[in-house]
C-alpha positions as CSV (number, residue, x, y, z in Angstrom):
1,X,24.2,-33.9,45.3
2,X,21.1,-33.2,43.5
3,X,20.7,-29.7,45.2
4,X,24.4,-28.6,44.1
5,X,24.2,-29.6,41.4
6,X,21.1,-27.9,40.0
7,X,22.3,-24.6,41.4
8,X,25.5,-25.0,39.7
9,X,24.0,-25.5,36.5
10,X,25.2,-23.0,33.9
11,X,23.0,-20.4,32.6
12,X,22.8,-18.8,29.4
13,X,21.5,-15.4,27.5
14,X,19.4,-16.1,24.2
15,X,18.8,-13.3,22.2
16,X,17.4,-11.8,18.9
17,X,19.0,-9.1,17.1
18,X,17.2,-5.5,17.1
19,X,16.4,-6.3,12.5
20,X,14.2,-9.4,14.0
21,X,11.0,-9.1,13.9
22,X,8.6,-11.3,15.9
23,X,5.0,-12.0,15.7
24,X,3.3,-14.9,18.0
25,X,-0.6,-15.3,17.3
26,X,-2.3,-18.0,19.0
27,X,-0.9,-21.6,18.1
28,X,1.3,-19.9,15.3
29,X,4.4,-17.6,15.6
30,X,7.1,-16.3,13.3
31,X,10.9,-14.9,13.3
32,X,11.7,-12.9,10.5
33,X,15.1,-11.5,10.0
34,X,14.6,-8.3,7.8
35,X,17.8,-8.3,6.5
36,X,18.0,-11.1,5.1
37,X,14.4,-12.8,4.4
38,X,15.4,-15.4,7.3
39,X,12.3,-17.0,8.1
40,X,11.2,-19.4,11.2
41,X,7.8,-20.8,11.4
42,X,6.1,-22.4,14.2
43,X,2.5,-23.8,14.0
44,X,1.0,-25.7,17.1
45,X,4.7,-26.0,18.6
46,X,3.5,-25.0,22.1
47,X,7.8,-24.8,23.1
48,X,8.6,-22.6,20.7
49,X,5.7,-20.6,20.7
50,X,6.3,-19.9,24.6
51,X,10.3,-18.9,23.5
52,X,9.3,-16.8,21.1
53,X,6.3,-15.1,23.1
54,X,8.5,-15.0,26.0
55,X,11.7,-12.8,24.0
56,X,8.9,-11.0,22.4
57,X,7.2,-9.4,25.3
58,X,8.0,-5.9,25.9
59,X,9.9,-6.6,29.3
60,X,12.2,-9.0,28.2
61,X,13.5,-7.4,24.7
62,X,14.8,-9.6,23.0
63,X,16.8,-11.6,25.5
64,X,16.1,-14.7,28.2
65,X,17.7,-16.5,30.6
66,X,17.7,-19.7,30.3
67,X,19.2,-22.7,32.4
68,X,21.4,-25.6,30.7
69,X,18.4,-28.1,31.8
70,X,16.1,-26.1,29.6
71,X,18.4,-26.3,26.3
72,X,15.9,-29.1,24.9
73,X,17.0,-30.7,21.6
74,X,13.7,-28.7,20.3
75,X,15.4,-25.4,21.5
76,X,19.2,-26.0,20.8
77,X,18.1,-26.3,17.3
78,X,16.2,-23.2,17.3
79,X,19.2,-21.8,18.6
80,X,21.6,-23.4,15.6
81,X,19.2,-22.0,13.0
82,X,18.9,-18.2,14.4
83,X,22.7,-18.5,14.9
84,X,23.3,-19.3,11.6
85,X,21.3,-16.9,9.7
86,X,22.6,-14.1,12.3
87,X,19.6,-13.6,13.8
88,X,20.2,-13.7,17.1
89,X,22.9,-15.9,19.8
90,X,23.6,-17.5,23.0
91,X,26.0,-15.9,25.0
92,X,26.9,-18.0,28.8
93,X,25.7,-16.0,31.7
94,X,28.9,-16.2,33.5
95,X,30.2,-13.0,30.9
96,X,28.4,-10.9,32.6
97,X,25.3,-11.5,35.4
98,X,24.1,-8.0,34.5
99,X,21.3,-8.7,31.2
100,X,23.0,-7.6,27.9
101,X,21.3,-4.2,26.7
102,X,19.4,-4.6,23.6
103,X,17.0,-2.7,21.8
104,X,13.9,-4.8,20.7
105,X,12.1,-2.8,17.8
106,X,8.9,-1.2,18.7
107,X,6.6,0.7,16.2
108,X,6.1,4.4,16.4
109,X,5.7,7.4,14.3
110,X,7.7,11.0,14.7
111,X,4.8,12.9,14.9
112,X,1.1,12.7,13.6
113,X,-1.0,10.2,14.9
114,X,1.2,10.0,18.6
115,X,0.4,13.5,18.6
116,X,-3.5,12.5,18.7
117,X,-4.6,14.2,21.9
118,X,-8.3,13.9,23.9
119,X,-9.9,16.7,24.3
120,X,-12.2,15.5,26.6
121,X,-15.2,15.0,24.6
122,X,-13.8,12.0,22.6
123,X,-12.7,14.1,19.5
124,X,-9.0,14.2,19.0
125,X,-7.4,17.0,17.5
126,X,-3.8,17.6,16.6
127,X,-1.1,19.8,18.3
128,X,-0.2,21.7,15.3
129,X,-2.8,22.3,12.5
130,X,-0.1,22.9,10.2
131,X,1.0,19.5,10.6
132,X,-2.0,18.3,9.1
133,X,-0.5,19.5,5.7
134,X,1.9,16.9,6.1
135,X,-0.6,14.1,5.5
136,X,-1.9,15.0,1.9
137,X,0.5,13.4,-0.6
138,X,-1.6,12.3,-3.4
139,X,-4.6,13.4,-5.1
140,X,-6.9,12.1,-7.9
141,X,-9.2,14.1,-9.1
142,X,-12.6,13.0,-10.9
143,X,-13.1,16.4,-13.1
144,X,-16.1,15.1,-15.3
145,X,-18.3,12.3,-15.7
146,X,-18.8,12.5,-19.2
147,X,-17.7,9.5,-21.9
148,X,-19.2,8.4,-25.2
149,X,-18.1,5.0,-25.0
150,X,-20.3,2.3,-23.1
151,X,-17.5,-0.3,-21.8
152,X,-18.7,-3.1,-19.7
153,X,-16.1,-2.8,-16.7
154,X,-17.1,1.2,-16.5
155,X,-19.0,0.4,-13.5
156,X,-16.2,-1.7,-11.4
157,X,-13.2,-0.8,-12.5
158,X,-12.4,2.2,-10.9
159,X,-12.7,0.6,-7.4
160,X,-9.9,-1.7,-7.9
161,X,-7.2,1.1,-9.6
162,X,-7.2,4.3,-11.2
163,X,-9.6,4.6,-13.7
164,X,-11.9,6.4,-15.9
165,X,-15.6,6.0,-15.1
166,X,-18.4,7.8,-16.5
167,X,-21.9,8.2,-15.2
168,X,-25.5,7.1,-16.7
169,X,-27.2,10.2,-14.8
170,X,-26.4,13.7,-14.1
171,X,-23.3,15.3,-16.1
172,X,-21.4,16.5,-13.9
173,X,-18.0,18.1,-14.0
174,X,-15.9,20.1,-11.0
175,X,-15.8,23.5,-11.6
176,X,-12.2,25.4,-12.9
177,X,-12.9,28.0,-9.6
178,X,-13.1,25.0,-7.3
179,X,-9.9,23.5,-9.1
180,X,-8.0,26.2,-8.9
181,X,-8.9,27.0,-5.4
182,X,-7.8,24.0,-4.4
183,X,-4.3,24.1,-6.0
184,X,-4.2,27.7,-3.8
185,X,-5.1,25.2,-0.5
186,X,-2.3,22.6,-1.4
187,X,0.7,24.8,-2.9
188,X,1.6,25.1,1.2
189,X,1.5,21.6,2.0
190,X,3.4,18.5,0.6
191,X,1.1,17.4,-2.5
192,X,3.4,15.6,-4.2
193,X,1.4,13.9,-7.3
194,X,-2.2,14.6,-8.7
195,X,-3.8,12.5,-10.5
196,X,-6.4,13.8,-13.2
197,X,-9.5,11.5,-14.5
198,X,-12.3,11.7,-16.1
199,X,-14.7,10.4,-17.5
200,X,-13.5,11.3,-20.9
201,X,-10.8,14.3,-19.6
202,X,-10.9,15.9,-23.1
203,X,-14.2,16.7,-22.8
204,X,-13.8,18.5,-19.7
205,X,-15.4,21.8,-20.6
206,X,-12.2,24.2,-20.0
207,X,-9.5,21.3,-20.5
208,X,-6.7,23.7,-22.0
209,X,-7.3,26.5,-19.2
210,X,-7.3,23.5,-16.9
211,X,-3.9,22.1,-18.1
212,X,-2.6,25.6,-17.8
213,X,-3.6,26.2,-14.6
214,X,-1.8,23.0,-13.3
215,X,1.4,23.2,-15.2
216,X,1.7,26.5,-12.9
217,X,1.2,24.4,-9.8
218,X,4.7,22.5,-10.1
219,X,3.3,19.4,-9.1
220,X,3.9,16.0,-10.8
221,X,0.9,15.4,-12.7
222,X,-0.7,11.6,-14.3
223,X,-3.4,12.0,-16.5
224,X,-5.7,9.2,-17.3
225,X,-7.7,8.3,-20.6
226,X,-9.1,5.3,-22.0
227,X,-7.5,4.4,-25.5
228,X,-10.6,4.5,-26.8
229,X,-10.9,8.3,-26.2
230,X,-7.4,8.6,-27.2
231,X,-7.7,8.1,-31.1
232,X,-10.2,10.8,-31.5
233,X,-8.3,13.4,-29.6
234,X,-4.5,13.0,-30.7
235,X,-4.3,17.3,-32.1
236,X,-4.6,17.5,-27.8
237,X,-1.7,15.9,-26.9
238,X,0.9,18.5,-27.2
239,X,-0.9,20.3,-24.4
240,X,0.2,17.2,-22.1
241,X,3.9,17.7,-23.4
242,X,6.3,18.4,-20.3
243,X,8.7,16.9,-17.7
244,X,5.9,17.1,-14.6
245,X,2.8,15.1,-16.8
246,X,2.5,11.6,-17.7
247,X,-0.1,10.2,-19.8
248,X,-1.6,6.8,-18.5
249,X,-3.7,5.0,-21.5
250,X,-6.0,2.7,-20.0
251,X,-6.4,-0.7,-22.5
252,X,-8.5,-3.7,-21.9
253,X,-8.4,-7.3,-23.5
254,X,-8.2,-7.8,-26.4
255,X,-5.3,-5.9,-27.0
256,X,-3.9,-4.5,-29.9
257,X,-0.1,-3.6,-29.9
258,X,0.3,-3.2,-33.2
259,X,-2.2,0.1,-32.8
260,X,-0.9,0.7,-29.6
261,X,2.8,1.0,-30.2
262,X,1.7,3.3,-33.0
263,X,0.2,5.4,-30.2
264,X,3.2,5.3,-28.2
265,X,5.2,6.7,-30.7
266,X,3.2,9.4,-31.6
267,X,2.3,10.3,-27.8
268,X,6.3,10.4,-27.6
269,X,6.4,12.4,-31.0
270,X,4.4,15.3,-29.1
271,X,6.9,15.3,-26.2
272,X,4.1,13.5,-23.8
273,X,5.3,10.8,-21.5
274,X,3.3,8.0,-21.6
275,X,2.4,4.5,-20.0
276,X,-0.1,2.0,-21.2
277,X,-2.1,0.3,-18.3
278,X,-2.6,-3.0,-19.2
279,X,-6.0,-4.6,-17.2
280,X,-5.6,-7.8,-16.7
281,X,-7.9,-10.7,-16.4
282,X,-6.5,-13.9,-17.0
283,X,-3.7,-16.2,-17.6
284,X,-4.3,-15.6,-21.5
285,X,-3.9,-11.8,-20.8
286,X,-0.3,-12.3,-19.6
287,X,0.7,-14.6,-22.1
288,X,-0.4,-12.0,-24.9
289,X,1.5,-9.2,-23.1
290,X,4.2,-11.5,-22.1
291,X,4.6,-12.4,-26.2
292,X,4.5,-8.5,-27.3
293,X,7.2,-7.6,-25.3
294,X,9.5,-10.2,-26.2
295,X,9.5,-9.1,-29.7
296,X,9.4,-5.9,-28.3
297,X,11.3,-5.1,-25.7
298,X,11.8,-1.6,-25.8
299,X,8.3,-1.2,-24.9
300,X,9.1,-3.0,-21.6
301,X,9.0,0.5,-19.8
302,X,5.8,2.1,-21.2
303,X,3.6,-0.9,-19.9
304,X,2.4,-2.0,-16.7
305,X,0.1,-4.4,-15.7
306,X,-2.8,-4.2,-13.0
307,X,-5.4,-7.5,-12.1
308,X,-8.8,-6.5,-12.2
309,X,-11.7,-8.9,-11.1
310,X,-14.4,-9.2,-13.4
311,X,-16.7,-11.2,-10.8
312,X,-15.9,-14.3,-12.6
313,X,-12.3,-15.1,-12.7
314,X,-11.7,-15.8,-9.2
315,X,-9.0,-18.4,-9.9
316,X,-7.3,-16.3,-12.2
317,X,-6.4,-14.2,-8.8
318,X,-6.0,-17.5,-6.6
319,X,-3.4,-18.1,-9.7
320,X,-1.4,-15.0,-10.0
321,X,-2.6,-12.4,-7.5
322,X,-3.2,-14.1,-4.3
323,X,-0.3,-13.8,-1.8
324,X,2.0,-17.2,-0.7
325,X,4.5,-17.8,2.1
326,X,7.0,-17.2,-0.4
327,X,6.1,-14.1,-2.1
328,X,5.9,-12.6,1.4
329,X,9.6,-14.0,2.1
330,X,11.0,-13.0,-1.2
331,X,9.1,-9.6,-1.0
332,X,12.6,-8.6,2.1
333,X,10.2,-6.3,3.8
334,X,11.9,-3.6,6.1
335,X,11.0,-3.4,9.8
336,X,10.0,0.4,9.1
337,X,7.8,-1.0,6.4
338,X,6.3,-3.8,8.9
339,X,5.9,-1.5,11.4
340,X,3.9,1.3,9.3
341,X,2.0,-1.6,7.9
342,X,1.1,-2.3,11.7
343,X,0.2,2.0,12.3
344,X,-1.0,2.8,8.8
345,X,-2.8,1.5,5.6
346,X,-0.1,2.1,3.1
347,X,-2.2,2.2,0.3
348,X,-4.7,4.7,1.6
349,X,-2.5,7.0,3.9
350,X,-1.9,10.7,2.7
351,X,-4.2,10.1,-0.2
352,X,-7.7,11.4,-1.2
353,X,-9.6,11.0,-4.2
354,X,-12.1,13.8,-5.1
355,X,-15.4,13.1,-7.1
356,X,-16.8,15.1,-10.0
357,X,-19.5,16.4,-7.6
358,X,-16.9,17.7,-5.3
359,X,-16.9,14.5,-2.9
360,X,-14.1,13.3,-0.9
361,X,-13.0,9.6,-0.4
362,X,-9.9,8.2,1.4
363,X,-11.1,5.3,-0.9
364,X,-13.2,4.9,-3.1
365,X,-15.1,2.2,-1.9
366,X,-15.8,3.2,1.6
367,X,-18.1,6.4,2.6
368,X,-17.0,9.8,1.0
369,X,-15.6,12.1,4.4
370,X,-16.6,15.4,2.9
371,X,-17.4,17.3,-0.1
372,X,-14.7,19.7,-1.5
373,X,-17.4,22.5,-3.2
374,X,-18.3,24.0,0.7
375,X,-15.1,22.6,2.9
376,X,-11.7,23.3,2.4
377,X,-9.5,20.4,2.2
378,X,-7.7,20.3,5.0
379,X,-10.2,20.4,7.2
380,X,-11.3,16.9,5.1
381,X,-7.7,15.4,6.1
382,X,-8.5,16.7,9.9
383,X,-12.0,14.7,9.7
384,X,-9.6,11.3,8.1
385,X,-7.9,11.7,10.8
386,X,-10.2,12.2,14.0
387,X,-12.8,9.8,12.2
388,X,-12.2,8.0,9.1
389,X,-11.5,4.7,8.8
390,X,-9.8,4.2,5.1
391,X,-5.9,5.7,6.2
392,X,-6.0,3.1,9.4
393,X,-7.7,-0.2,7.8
394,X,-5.3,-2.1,9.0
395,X,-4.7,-6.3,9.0
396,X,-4.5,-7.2,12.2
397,X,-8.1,-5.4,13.5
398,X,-9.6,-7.5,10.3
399,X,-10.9,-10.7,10.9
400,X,-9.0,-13.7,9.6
401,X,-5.9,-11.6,9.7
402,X,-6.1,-10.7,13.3
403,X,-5.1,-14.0,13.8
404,X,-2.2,-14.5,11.6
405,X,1.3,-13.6,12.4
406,X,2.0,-12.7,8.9
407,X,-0.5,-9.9,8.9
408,X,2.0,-7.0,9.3
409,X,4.6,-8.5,6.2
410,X,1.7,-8.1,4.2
411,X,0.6,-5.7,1.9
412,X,-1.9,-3.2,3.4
413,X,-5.7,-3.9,2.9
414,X,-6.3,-2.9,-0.9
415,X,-9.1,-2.1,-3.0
416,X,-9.0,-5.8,-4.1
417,X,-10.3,-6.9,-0.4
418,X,-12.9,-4.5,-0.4
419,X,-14.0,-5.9,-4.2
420,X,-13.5,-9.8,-3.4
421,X,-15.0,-8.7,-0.1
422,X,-12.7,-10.6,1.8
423,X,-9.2,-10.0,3.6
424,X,-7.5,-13.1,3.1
425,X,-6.0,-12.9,-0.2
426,X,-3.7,-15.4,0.8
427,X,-2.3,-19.2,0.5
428,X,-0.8,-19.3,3.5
């Protein structure tokens, strides 16, 4: 009786939709529907850690068989909840013994890194070198080191965000010939955005040629300038006028709106775009901003807001900055954007910042990958490629977030890890 009746026990198909996406590290494993925000999370729930490891695995895709013994109250719930949020069924076996087709989402890239080849020495070099003009999107550009004022965060801040930063040595500026010669190397390629900084960029020697020349380039163009440097050269602000240039003012605490929106007005009175980076640094910070642009609310668009770490408000980032289960949730992340987040450091990839002395960084706090004055470069994106490390710092070869599930829904390593020196901005 026993014998019949165990092979007559009716079997069933569970499986995932193809938006699903699955991670399973050590005693922890998540389901995360990426249409929806759907979340499931299992921590040292050895059952559903096996289900979940056992749909995840690249033979199975998505769907199991399972037998009417195994549908434990544990796994019937599991069942309910994916059910409900459309994330996946259960479908009797008896529709069909043939296993239902499904296609489980695997990572990959059209063409680029896949197309990584071994030459046989342990170098790899691309199919196509005119691919390789595919990966330069963004550039920032340090064209001086020169600035009259002595700010206390000169020394930091431009390792966290774009920013000004001068130099107590040498001055040093990159040369118009080496400038223009690279706008000749990018015009072919798909350079998208340049970003110029200084220093003080007014006091590059050739500024106006300079502005010339890149108008001509038909590239979108930010330029960045402390405030502080801003009042003493206003009669230079028509030469930033245009649709393609953006004027970013850099302020710092304590902030005065009353001068600021005075600035605004008159950048917008020259025909200059303009937004007004706000550095951040605590709780007080937001507040101020927070009141200003409730009184003032057509100033909501000119102003953004960036952290910055000082080296002593590390709660002010536990507070406000550091990630939680539900800002990862909330954040709906795509599975294209999980995925490149598992190939790719989003923050870094198709982006190089060049220093006043004609050195190249993929960021700016790792080593510099070449020096733009004797190499041309695209031969500095080959060398990112073959060897750097700052396009593919990725989570989950990072030690705590190797072992976290979570590590491809968040954010890419960012120039905050490399400060806090840690990975783990997290609460989770």
């Amino acid at each position: 009786m026993n014998s019949k009746k165990n092979t007559s026990q009716k079997e069933f198909w569970i499986y995932l939709h193809p938006y699903v996406y699955v991670s399973v590290k050590f005693s922890h494993a998540i389901l995360y529907n990426t249409l929806n925000g759907f979340l499931l999370d299992y921590r040292n729930n050895p059952e559903m850690i096996r289900l979940l490891k056992k749909l995840n695995s690249d033979r199975n895709l998505y769907v199991i068989k399972i037998g009417e013994g195994s549908l434990t109250p544990g796994i019937l719930q599991f069942i309910r909840k994916v059910r409900d949020s459309f994330s996946g069924d259960i479908m009797p076996v008896s529709y069909g013994e043939t296993k239902p087709i499904n296609f489980k989402p695997i990572p990959g890239v059209q063409y680029g890194y896949d197309d990584l080849i071994s030459n046989g020495r342990g170098k790899r070099n691309l199919l196509a070198r005119d691919s390789i003009r595919d990966y330069l999107d963004v550039l920032a550009v340090y064209i001086n080191n020169e600035c009259n004022q002595r700010c206390t965060f000169c020394s930091f801040v431009f390792r966290q965000c774009d920013h000004c930063h001068s130099s107590n040595g040498k001055r040093e500026e990159l040369s118009l010939d080496i400038i223009k010669r690279l706008m000749d190397e990018v015009k072919s390629g798909n350079v998208s955005n340049l970003k110029i900084l200084g220093g003080d960029i007014f006091r590059y020697s050739q500024f106006p040629a300079l502005v010339r020349l890149l108008d001509k380039s038909g590239l979108q163009k930010e330029y960045y300038i402390q405030g502080l440097n801003l009042k003493s050269n206003i009669s230079k602000l028509k030469l930033l006028s245009g649709e393609k240039n953006l004027l970013n003012i850099l302020e710092h605490s304590p902030f005065n709106f009353c001068e600021l929106s005075g600035i605004i007005e008159e950048c917008k009175g020259y025909g200059v775009k303009v937004k007004v980076m706000c550095l951040i640094e605590t709780g007080r910070d937001l507040e101020t901003i927070a009141d200003f642009l409730e009184r003032f609310p057509l100033y909501e668009n000119d102003i953004s807001l960036i952290p910055i770490f000082n080296g002593a408000n590390i709660d002010f980032f536990e507070n406000y900055v550091y990630l939680t289960r539900e800002s990862i949730v909330d954040a709906k992340s795509t599975l294209k954007e999980i995925f490149s987040r598992s190939l790719i450091n989003t923050n870094n990839f198709r982006r190089l910042s060049i220093s006043c002395d004609g050195s190249v960084f993929s960021n700016m706090n790792l080593q510099k990958i070449g020096n733009i004055n004797t190499t041309d470069i695209y031969s500095i994106v080959e060398t990112e490629l073959n060897y750097g490390s700052g396009w593919r710092k990725l989570r989950k070869n990072v030690v705590p977030c190797n072992r976290c599930p979570y590590n491809a829904l968040c954010p890419s390593i960012s120039n905050y890890e490399f400060v806090l020196k840690r990975y783990n901005l997290c609460q989770i």
